[in-house]
Each structure stands twice: as C-alpha cells, then as structure tokens.
N, C-alpha and C positions, 0 to 999 in steps of 0.2 A: 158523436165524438166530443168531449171536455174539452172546452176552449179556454186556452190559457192567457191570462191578462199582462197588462204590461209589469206590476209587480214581482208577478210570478216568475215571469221570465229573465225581470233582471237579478232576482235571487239565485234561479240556475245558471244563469252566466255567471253570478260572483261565485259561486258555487264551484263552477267548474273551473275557472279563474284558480282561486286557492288551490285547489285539488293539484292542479299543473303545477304551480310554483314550489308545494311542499315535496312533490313528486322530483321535482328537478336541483330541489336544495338536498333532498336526500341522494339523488344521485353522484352530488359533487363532493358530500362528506364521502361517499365509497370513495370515489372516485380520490382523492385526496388519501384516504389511507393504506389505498391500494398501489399508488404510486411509491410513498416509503415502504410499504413490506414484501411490493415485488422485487424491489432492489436487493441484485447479487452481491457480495462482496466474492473476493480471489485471493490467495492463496502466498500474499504478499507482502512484507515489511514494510510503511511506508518511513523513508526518512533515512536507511542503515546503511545511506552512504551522502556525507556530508563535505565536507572539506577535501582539497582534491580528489575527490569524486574521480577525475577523467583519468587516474594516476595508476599505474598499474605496481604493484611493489617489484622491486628488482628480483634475479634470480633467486630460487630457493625454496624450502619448504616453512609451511605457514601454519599455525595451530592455532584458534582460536574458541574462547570462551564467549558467550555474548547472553547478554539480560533483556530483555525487549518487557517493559511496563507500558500499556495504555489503558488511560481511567475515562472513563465516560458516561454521562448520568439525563446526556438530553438526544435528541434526534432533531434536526432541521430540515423542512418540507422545500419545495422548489421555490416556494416564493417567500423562502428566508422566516418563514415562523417558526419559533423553536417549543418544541414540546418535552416536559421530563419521560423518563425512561429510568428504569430500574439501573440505577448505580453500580457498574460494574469496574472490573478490574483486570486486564487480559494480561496475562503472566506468560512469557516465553522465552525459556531458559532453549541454546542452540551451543554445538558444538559445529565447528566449519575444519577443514583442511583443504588448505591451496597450495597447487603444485605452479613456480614458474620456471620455465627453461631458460637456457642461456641458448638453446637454437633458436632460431626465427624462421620465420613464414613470411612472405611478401615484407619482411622488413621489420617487421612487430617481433616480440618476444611471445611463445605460448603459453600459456596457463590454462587449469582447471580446476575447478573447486566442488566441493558437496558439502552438506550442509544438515546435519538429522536434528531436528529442533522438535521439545517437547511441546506441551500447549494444556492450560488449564481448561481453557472454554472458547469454542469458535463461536462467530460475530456473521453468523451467512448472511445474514440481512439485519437489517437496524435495529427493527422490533425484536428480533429473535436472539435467545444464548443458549449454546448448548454447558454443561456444567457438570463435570464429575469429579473435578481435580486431575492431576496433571497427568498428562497421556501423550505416546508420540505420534506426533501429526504429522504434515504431506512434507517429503521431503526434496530439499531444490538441490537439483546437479547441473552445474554450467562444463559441459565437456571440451569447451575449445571458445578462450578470448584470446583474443589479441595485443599487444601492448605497444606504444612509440614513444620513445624519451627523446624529444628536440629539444635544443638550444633556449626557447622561449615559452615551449608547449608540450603536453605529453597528449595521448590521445588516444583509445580503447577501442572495440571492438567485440562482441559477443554473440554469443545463444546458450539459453537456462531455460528448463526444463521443472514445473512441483509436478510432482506426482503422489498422487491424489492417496499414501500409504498411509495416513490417518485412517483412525474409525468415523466409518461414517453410514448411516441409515437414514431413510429419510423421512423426518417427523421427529427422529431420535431424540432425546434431552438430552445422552450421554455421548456429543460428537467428537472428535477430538481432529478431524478434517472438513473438509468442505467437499469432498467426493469430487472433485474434478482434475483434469489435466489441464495446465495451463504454458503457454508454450510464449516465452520470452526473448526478445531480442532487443539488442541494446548498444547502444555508441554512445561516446561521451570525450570530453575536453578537459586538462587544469593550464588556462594559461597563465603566465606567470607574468607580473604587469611590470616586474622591474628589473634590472640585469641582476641582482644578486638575487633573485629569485623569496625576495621575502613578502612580494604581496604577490595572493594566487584567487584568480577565480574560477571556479568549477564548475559545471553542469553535464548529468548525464540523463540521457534519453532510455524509458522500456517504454516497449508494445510488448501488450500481455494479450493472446489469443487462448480461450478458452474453448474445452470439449462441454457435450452436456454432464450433465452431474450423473452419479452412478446412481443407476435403478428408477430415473427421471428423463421428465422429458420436458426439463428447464435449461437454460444456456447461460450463462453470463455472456455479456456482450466485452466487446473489445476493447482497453484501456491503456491510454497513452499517461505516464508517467514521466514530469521532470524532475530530478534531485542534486542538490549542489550546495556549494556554498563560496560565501567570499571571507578570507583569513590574510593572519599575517603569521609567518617565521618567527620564535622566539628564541630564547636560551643555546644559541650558537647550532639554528637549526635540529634545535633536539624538541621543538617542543610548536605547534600553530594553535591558535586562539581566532576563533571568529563567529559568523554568522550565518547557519544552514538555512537551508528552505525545503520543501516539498508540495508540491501540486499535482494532482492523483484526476485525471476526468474521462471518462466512459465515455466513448464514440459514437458504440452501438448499440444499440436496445438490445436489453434481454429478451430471452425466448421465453415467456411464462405462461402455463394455460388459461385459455379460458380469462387474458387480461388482453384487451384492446389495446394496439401498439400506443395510441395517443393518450393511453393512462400511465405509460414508464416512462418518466424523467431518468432523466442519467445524474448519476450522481457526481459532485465532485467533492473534492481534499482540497486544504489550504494549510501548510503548517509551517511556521517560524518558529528558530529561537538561538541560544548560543549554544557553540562545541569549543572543546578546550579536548587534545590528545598529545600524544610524546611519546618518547624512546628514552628506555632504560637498559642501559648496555648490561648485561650478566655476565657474559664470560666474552675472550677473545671472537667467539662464534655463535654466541648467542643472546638475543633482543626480546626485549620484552615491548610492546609496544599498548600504549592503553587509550582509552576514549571514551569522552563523558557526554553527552547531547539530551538534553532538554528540547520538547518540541509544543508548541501552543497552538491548536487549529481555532482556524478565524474563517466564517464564509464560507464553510463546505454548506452542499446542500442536497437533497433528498441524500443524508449520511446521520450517521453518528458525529458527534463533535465534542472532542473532550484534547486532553493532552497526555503526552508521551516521552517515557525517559529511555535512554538507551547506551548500556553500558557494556564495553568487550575489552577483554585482556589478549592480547597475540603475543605467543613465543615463535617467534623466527630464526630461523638459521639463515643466513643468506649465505648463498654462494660468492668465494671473490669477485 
C-alpha cells in the first residue's frame, strides 16, 4: 500500500478544502436567485385607494374609468441589492361600477362593486413577463361593504373576490392573468382631525388569501396590505390635496416545488408620493369626480421596484 507524505496530504486537504467552499458559494448564488423567482405576485393594485381611503361615497350609482401605469427596470433581493431587469411598463386600462344604498345593515350603508380591467402583461414573479398586448385579465367583485359617516370618522367594512378570468397557462409568454383566486377582506378608517373636517387621515387594511394557481401546484402565500393617505380639503370642499402611502408584505411562504421553504423570502412593497382629486358638478344630479396619484417605491424587497401613476374619472349620480 502507497504511503502518503505529509505534502501530499496537505494538498488533498487544500484540495478538498476548495472543492467545499466552491460547492457552497455555488449553492448560495442558486439559492439567492431562487428566492427572487420563486416569489408570487397576486392579482392586485397597489396604491388605488389613497386619500380618505376609509370613506365610503354616499348613496348612489358610480361609473368609473381608471389608468393603472407601473414602470420598473430593476428587482431587489432580501438583503436590499438591487439588480437591473428588462425595462418594463404595466399598462392597466379598468372600467369599475359601484352600487351604494341608502338602506343599512348593523348601521353601515351597503355597497358593491365589480371591476373588468384589461392588462398589457402580467408581473407573476419579478424575473418573469408575460407580453402580447392588452387583454382582459382577473376580474375583482366586492359583493357586500360596509360603510359609517360619524361626526369625526367614517369607517368601512369588506370582502372582494379576483377571479382568476384572465388567460392564463403555465410557462405561457402570452398571460394576461395570474391563474389564481384570491379572496380579500378589508377594514379601514378617514379620521378627520379638525371640526370642519379639512385635515383627514386615512388608512385601510386587505388580507389577500390565495388558491393555487390553475394547472399548478404553486400557491402564493398570504398578504397583508396597508393603504392610505394624509390630506387637506381645498376649494370649498370641492377639491383634497395630500400625501398617499402603500405597504404590500407577504406573511406566508409560497408553495413552490422542489424549493426549500428557507430559500422564499417574502416579499415586501414600500410606495409614497402625492394625490391631488375633486368634484365637478355636470348637472343638478350628476358629478364627475377625478384623481391623479403618482407613487415612488423605496425599500421593497425580494420585488420589483420601480414607480406608478394612477389616474380615474367617476361619473356619479348620488341619491338625495
């Protein structure tokens, strides 16, 4: 038997030394980009409810236009490095109709709304776009909120429903959904910090629970959402000017194959910036109401991170 020297031997240990380390540095690059591309996205607007947020509109029927622009060109990892990404631009043109009553339930006023919104290219994950030009994707129906006009505070009540009526396959480049059900529930506030009611600050709360995705056996995990803003009353109540926020953070780990739970980071959202909306009277019985929001993400992570503009026209009838 070959007897091996001490040279020898310390070569095979540097040997295997190195072997290990390369072994384990290649492990942590997977491991690092499989944490951003297992990451779900859901079926969601972040941001499209800013300024009394917690405010439910008075009686009446609601028609609404709405522009959803978000541009984004990088991705950011869980410990905050940011990497480019192919330059993209999410275009979502939405048509909404909200019904509110003048009956009440425990006290609140009812409402319901739907919501069929087009969509150029879905974002299912950070690395990923799907892209064919504009298609109609999942669409969201809330069958029963709530609403309270107090003296100092208003105060909501919900459950919304996307359902997952986009195209959607999976692997597809042509998606125009995200193939899942996502089941939303929500409360929120505008309190009003002065008796005439001209400074207001708002914050409304969703939990988004998700099914698996269609024809998969991936999950998106569970996502707590805050949105809101703080404003002031301008032009004899015809008009608030202020500053929204949004912050978007996943609870629950995805369900994705074949990825080790302690390789999915949850992602979060971080967005600021100003809204300026108002009322324009058209006839004795009919309001046009508009809204303009600009939004800047800061500090999201394992996400996309870019900014977002958000523009909707409502013709209102309101009941006396």
């Amino acid at each position: 038997m070959t007897k091996i020297n001490k040279t020898e031997a310390r070569l095979v240990k540097n040997c295997l030394r190195q072997t290990l380390q390369l072994t384990l540095l290649v492990v942590l690059v997977l491991a690092g980009s499989v944490v951003v591309s297992a990451q779900l996205n859901i079926p969601v607007v972040r941001g499209d409810n800013g300024l009394k947020a917690g405010s439910q509109p008075g009686p009446g029927v609601y028609v609404t236009g709405l522009l959803y622009f978000y541009d984004t060109n990088e991705i950011v990892d869980a410990n905050g490095n940011k990497f480019n990404r192919i330059g993209v631009t999410q275009v979502l043109p939405a048509a909404a109709l909200t019904y509110v009553s003048k009956k009440k339930f425990l006290g609140g006023n009812y409402s319901a709304t739907v919501v069929a919104p087009l969509l150029n290219l879905a974002i299912d994950r950070p690395q990923f776009t799907s892209s064919t030009g504009i298609g109609y994707s999942d669409t969201y129906v809330q069958p029963i909120q709530l609403g309270w006009h107090k003296k100092r505070y208003d105060a909501l009540v919900g459950y919304g429903l996307y359902m997952p009526t986009g195209s959607y396959t999976p692997g597809a480049s042509n998606n125009h959904g995200l193939g899942m059900w996502s089941h939303e529930l929500s409360a929120g506030t505008t309190v009003y910090l002065d008796e005439k009611k001209q400074w207001h600050a708002a914050t409304n709360l969703y939990y988004n629970i998700q099914s698996h995705i269609r024809d998969t056996n991936r999950k998106a995990g569970q996502v707590l959402s805050l949105e809101g803003g703080l404003g002031h009353t301008l032009c004899k109540e015809l008009c608030n000017v202020g500053v929204d926020y949004y912050t978007q953070w996943k609870v629950t780990d995805d369900k994705f194959p074949n990825v080790p739970p302690g390789f999915i980071s949850k992602h979060r959202y971080y967005g600021l910036g100003p809204e300026i909306n108002g009322v324009i009277p058209i006839s004795a019985k009919t309001l046009a109401v508009f809204k303009l929001a600009y939004f800047k993400e800061l500090g999201d992570r394992v996400a996309t991170q870019g900014s977002s503009i958000i523009m909707s026209v409502t013709l209102a009838k309101p009941k006396p």
